[in-house]
Backbone as JSON Lines, residues from 0, in Angstrom:
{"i":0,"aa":"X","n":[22.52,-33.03,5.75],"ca":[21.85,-31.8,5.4],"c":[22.83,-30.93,4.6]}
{"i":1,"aa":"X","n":[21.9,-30.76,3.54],"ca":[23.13,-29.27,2.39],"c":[22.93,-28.3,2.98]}
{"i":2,"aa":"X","n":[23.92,-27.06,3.53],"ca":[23.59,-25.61,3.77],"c":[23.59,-25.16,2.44]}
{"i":3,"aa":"X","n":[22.44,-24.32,2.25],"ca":[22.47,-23.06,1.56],"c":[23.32,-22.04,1.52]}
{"i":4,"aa":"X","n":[23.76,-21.23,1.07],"ca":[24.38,-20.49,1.17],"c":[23.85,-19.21,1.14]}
{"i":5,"aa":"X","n":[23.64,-18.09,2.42],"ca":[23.03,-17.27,2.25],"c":[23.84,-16.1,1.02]}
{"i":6,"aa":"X","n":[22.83,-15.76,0.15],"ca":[23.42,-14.61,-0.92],"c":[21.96,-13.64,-1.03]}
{"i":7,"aa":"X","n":[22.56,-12.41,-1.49],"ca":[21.09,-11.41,-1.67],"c":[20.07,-12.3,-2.45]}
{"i":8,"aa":"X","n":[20.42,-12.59,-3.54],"ca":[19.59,-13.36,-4.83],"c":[18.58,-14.28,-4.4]}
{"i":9,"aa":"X","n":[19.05,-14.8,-3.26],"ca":[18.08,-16.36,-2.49],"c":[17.26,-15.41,-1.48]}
{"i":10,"aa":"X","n":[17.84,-14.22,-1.39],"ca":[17.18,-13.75,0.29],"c":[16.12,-13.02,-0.3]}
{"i":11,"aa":"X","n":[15.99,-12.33,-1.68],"ca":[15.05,-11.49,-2.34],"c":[14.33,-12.13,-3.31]}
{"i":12,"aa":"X","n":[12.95,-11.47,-3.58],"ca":[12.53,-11.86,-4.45],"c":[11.48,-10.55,-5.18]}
{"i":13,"aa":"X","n":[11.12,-10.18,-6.46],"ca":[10.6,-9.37,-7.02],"c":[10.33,-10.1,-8.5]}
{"i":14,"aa":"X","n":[8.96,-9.48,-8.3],"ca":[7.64,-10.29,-9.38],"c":[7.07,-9.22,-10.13]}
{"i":15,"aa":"X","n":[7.33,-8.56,-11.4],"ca":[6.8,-7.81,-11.74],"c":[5.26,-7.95,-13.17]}
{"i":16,"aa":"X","n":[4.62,-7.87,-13.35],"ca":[3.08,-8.14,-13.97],"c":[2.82,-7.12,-14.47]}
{"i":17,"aa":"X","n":[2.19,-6.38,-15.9],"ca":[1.69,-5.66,-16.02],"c":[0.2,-6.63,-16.7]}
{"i":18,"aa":"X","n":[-1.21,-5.88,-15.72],"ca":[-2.33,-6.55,-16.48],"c":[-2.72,-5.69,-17.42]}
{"i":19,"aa":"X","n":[-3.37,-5.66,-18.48],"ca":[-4.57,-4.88,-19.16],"c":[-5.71,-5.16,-18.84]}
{"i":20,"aa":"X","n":[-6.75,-4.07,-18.47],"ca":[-8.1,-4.77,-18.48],"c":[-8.94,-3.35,-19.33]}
{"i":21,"aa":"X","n":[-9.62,-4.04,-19.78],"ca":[-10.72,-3.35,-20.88],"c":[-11.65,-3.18,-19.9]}
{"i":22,"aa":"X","n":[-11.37,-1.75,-19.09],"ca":[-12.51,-1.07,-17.93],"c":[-11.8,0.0,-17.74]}
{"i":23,"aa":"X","n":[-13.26,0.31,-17.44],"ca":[-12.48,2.16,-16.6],"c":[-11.79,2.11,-15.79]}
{"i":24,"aa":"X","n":[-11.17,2.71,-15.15],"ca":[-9.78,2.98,-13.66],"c":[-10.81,2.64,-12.67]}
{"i":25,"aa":"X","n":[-12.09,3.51,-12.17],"ca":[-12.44,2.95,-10.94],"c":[-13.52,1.92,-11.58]}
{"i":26,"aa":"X","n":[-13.85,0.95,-11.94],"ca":[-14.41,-0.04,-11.89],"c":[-13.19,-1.06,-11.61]}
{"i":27,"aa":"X","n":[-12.24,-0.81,-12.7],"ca":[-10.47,-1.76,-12.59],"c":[-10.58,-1.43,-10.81]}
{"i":28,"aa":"X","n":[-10.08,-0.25,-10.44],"ca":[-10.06,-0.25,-8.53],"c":[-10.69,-0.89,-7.79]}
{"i":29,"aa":"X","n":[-11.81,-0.99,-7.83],"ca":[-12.69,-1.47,-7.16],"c":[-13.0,-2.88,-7.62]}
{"i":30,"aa":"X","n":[-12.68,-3.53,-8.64],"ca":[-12.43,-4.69,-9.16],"c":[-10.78,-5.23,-8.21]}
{"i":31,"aa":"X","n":[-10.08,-4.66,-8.28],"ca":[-9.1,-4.79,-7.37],"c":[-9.19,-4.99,-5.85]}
{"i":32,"aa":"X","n":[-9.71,-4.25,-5.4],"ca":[-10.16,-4.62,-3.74],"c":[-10.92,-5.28,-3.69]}
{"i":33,"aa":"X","n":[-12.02,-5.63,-4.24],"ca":[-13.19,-7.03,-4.3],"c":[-11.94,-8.14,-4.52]}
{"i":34,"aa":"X","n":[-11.31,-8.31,-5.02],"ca":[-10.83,-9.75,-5.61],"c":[-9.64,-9.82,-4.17]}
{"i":35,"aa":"X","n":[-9.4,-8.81,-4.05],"ca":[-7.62,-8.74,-2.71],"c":[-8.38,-9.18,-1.8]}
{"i":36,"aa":"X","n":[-9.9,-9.0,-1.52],"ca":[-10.48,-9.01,0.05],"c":[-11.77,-10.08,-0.2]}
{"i":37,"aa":"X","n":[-12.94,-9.67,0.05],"ca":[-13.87,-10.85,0.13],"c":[-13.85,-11.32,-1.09]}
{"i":38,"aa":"X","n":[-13.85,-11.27,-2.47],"ca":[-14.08,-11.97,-3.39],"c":[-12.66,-12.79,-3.58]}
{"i":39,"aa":"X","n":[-11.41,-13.05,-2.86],"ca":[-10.78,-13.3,-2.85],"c":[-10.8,-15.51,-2.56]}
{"i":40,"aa":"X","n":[-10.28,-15.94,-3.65],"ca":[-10.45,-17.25,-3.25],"c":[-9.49,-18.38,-3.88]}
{"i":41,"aa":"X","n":[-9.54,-19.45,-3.79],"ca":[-8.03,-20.48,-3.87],"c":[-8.93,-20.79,-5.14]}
{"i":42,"aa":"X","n":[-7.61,-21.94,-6.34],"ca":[-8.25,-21.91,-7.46],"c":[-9.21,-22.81,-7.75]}
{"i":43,"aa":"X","n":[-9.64,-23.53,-6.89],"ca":[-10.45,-24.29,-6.67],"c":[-12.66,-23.5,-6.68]}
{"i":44,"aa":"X","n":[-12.0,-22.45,-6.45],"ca":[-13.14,-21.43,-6.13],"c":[-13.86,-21.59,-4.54]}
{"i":45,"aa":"X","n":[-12.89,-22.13,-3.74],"ca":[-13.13,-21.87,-1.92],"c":[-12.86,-20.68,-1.71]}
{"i":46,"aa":"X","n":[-13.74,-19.59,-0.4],"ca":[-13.3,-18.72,-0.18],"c":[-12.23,-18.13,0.64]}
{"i":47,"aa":"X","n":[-11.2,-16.99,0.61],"ca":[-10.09,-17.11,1.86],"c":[-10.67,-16.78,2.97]}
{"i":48,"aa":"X","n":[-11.82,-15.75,2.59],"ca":[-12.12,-14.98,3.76],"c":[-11.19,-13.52,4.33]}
{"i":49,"aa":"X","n":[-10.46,-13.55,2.78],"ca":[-10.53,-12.06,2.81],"c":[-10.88,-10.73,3.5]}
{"i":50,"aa":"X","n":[-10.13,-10.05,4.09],"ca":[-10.33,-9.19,4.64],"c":[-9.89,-7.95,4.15]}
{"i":51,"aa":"X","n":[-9.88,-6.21,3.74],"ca":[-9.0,-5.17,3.59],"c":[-9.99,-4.38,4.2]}
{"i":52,"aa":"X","n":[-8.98,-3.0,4.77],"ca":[-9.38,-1.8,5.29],"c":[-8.83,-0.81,4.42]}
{"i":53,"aa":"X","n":[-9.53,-0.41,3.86],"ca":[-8.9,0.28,2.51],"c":[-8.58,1.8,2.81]}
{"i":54,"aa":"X","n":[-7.59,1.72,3.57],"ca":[-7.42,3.22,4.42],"c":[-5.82,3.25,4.65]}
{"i":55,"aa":"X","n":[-4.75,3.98,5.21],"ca":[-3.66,3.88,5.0],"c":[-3.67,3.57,6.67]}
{"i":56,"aa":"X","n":[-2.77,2.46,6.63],"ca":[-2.27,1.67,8.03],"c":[-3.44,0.42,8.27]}
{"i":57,"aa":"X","n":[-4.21,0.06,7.16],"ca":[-5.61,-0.58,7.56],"c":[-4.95,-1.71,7.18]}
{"i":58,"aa":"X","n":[-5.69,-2.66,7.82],"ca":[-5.02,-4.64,7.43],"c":[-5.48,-5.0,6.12]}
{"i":59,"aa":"X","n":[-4.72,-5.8,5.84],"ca":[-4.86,-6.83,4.61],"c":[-5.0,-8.54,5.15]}
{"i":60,"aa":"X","n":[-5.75,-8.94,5.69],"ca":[-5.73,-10.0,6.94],"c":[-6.7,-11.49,6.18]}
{"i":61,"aa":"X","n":[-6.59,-12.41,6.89],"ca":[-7.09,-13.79,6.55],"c":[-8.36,-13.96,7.97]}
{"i":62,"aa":"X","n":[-9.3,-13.73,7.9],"ca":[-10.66,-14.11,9.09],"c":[-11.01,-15.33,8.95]}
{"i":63,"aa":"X","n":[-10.76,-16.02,10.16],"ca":[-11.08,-17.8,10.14],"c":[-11.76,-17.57,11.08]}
{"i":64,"aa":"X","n":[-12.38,-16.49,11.8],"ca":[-13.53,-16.23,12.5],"c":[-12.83,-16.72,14.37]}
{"i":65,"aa":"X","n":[-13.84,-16.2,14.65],"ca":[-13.32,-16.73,16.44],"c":[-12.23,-15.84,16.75]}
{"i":66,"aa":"X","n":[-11.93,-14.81,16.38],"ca":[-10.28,-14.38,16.6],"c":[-9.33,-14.87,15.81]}
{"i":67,"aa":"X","n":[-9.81,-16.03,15.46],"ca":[-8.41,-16.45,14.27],"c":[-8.46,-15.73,13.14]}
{"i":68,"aa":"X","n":[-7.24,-16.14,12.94],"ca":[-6.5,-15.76,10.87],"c":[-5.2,-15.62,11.03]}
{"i":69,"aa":"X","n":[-4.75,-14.88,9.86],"ca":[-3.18,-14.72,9.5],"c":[-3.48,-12.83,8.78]}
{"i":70,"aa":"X","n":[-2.46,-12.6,9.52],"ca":[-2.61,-11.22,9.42],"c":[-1.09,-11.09,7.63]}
{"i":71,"aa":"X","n":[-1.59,-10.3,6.71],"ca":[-0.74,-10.4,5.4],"c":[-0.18,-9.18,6.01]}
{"i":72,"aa":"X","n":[-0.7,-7.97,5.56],"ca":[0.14,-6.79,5.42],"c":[-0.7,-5.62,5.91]}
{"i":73,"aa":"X","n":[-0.42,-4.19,6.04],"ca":[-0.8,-2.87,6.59],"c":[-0.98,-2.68,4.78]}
{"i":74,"aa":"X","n":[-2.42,-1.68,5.28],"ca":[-2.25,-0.56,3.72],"c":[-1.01,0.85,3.74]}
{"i":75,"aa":"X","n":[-0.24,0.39,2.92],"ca":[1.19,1.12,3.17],"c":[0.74,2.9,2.44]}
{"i":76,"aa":"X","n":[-0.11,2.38,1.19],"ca":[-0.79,3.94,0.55],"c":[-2.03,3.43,0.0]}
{"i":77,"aa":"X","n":[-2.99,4.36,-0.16],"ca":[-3.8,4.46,-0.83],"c":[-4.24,5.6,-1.49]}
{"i":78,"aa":"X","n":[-4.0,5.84,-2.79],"ca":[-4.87,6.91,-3.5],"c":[-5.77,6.53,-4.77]}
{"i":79,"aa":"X","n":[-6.83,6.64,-4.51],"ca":[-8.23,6.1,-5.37],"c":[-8.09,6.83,-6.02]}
{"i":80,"aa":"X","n":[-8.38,6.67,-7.6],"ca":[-8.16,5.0,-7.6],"c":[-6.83,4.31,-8.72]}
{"i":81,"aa":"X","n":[-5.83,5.38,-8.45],"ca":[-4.3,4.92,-9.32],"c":[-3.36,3.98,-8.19]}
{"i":82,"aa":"X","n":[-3.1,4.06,-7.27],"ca":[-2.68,3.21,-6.13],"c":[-3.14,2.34,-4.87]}
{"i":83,"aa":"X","n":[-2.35,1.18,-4.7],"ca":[-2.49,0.6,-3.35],"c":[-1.22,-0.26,-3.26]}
{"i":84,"aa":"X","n":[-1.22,-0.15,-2.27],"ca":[0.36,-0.27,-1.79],"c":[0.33,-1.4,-0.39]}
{"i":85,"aa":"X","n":[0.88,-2.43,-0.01],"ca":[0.95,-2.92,1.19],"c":[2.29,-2.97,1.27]}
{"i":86,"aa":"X","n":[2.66,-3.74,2.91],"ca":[3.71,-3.76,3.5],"c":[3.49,-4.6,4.52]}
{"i":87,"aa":"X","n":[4.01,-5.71,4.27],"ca":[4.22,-7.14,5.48],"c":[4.55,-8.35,5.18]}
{"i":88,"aa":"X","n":[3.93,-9.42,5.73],"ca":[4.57,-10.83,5.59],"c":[3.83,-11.57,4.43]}
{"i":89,"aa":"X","n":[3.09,-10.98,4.25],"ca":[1.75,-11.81,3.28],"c":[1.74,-13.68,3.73]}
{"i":90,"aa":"X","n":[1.32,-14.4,2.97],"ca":[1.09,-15.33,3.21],"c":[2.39,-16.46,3.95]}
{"i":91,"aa":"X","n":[3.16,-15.7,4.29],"ca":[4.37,-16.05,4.54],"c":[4.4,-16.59,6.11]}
{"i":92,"aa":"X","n":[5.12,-17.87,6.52],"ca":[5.17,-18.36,7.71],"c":[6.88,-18.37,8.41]}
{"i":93,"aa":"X","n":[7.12,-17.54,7.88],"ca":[9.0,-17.71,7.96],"c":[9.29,-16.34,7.72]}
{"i":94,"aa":"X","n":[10.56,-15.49,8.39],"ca":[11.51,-14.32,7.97],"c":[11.57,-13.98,6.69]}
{"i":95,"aa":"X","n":[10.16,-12.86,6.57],"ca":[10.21,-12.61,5.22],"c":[9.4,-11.14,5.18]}
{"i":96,"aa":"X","n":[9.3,-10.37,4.73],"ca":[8.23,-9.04,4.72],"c":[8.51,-8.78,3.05]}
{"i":97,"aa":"X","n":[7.4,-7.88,2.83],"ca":[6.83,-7.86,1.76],"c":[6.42,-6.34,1.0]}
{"i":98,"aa":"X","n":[6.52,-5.71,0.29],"ca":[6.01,-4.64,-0.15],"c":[5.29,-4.92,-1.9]}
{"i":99,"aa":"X","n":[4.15,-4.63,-1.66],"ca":[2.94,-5.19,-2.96],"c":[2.44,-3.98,-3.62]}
{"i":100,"aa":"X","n":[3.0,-3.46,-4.66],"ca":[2.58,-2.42,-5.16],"c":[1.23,-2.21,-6.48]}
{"i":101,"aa":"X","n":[0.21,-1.76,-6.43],"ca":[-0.28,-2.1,-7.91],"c":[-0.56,-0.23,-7.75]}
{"i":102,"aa":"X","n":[-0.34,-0.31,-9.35],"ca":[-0.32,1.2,-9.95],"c":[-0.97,1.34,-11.45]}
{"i":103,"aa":"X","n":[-2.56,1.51,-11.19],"ca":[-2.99,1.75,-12.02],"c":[-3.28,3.53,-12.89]}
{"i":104,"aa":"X","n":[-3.07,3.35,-13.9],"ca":[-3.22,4.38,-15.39],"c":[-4.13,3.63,-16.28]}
{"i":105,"aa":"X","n":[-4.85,5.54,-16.93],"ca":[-5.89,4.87,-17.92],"c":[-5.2,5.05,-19.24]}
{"i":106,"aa":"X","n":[-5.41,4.06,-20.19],"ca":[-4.99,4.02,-21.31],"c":[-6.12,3.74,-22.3]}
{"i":107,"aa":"X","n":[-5.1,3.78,-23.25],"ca":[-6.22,3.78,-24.47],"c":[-7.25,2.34,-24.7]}
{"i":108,"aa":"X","n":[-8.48,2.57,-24.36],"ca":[-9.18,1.03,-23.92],"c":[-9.17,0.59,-22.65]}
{"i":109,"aa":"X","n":[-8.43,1.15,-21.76],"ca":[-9.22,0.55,-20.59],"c":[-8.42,1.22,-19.54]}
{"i":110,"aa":"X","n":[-7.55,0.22,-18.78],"ca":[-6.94,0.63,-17.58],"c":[-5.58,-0.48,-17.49]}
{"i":111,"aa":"X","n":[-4.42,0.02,-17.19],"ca":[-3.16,-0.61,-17.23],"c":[-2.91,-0.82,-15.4]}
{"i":112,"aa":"X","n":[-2.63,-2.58,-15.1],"ca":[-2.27,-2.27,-13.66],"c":[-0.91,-2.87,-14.06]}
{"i":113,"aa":"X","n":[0.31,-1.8,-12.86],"ca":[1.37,-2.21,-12.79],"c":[1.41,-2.7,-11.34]}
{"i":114,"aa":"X","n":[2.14,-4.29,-11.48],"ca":[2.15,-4.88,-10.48],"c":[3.62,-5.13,-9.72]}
{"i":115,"aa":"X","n":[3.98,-4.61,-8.64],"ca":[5.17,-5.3,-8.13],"c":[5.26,-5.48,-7.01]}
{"i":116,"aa":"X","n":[5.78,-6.73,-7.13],"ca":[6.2,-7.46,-5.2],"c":[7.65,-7.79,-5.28]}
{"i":117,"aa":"X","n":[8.0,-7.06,-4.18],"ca":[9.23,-6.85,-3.89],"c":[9.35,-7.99,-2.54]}
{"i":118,"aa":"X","n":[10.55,-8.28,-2.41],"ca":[10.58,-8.76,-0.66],"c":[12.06,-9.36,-0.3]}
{"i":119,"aa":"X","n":[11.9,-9.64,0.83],"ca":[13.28,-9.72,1.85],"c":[13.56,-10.72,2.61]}
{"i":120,"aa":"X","n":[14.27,-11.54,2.89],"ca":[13.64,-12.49,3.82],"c":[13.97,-14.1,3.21]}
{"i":121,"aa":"X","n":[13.61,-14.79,3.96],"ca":[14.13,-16.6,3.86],"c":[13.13,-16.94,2.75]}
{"i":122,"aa":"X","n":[13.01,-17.1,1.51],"ca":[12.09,-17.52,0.55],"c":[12.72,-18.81,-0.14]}
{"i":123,"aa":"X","n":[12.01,-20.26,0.31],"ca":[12.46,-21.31,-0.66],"c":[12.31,-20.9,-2.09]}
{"i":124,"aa":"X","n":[12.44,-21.85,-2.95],"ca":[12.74,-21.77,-4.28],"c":[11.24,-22.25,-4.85]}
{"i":125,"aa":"X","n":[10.49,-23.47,-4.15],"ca":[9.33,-23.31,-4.64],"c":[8.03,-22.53,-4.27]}
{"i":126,"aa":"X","n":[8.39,-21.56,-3.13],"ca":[7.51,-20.52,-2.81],"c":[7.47,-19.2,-4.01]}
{"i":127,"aa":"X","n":[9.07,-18.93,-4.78],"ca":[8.99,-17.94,-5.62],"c":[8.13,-18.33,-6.77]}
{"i":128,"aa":"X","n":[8.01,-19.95,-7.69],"ca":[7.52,-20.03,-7.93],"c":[5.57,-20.28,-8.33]}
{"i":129,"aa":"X","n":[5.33,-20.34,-7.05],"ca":[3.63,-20.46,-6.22],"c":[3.58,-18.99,-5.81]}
{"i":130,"aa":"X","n":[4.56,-18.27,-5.65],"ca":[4.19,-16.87,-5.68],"c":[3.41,-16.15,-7.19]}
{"i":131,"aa":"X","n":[4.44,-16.16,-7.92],"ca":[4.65,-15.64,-9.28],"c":[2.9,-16.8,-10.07]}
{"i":132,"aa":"X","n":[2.39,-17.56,-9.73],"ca":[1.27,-18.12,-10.29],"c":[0.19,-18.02,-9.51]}
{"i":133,"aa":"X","n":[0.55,-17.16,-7.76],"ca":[-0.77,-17.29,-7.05],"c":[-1.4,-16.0,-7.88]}
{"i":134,"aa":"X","n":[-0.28,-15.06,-7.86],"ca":[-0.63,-13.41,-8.06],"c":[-1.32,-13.73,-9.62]}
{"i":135,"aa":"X","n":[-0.41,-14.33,-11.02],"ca":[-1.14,-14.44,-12.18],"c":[-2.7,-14.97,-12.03]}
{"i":136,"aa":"X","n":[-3.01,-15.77,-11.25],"ca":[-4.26,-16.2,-11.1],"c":[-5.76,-15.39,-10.36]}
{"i":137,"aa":"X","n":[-4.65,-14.3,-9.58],"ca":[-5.63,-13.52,-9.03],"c":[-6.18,-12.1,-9.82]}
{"i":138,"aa":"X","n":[-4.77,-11.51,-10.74],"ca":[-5.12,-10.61,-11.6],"c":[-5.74,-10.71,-12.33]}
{"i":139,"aa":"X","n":[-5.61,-12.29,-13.25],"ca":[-6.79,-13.03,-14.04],"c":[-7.81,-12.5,-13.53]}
{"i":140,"aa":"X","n":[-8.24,-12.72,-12.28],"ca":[-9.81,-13.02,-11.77],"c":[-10.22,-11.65,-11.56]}
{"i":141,"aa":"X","n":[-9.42,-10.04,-11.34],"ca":[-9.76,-8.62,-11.2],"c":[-9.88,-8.45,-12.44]}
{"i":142,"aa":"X","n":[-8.78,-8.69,-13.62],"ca":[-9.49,-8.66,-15.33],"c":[-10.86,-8.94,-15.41]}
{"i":143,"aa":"X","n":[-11.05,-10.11,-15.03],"ca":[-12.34,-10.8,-15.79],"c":[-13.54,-10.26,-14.82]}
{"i":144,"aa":"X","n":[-13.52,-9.44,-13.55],"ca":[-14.47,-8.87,-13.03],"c":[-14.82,-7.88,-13.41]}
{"i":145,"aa":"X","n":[-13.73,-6.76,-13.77],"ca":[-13.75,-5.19,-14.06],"c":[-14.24,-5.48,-15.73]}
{"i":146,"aa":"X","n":[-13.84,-6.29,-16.42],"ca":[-14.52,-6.17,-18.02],"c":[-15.9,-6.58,-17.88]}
{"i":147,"aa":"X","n":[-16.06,-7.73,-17.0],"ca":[-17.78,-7.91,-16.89],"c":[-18.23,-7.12,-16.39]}
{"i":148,"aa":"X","n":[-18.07,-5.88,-15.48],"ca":[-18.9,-4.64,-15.27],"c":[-18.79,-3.78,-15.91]}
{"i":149,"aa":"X","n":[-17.59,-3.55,-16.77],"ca":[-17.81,-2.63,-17.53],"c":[-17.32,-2.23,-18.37]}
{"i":150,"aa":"X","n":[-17.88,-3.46,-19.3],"ca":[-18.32,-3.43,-20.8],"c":[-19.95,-3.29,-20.65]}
């Protein structure tokens, strides 16, 4: 077995995204929490089963029904409809927590989201990468909701 060598660089990780979407701020918002929570799904188009409480201290959680799931993160802030903010493990099964920022502004044509995930914690090398393509795939899918409502 190789040890790793623990260093900050391996222990952190931060993903930063800016999307454009051609929509207003609260259609983009609310295009945002549909896609984070029930409209939320693998790329296959299965559902997660999505859960959010869109309130500050409310879950960001996985419902496999019966009592089960995987709990992601707390709503760390919310102000409708320029912020949402979490704070926890997200999909993570190992020493790791998480802070998920998106910060939307209206701009000229639509709405700008700034995206950043910050975090701490034991992260292999191919989790940063399945990170950095789960999130591109999901902003994809809040783009392409918020322009189909509203355009």
């Amino acid at each position: 077995m190789i040890a790793t060598e623990l260093t900050l660089e391996n222990l952190t990780l931060t993903i930063n995204q800016e999307i454009h979407v051609q929509a207003p701020l609260d259609i983009t918002f609310n295009a945002l929490l549909e896609q984070l929570g029930p409209g939320n799904e693998t790329p296959d188009g299965k559902s997660l089963n999505m859960k959010i409480e869109p309130w500050p201290g409310g879950r960001w959680y996985r419902d496999l029904g019966d009592g089960n799931g995987h709990f992601w993160a707390n709503v760390q802030a919310i102000k409708r409809p320029s912020l949402l903010e979490f704070a926890g493990p997200l999909m993570a099964s190992f020493p790791f927590v998480s802070n998920v920022q998106y910060r939307l502004t209206e701009v000229d044509g639509g709405t700008l989201i700034a995206f950043k995930h910050t975090a701490l914690g034991f992260v292999p090398e191919e989790y940063k990468a399945g990170m950095n393509k789960g999130w591109t795939l999901m902003h994809e899918r809040i783009r392409k909701q918020a322009e189909a409502i509203g355009s």
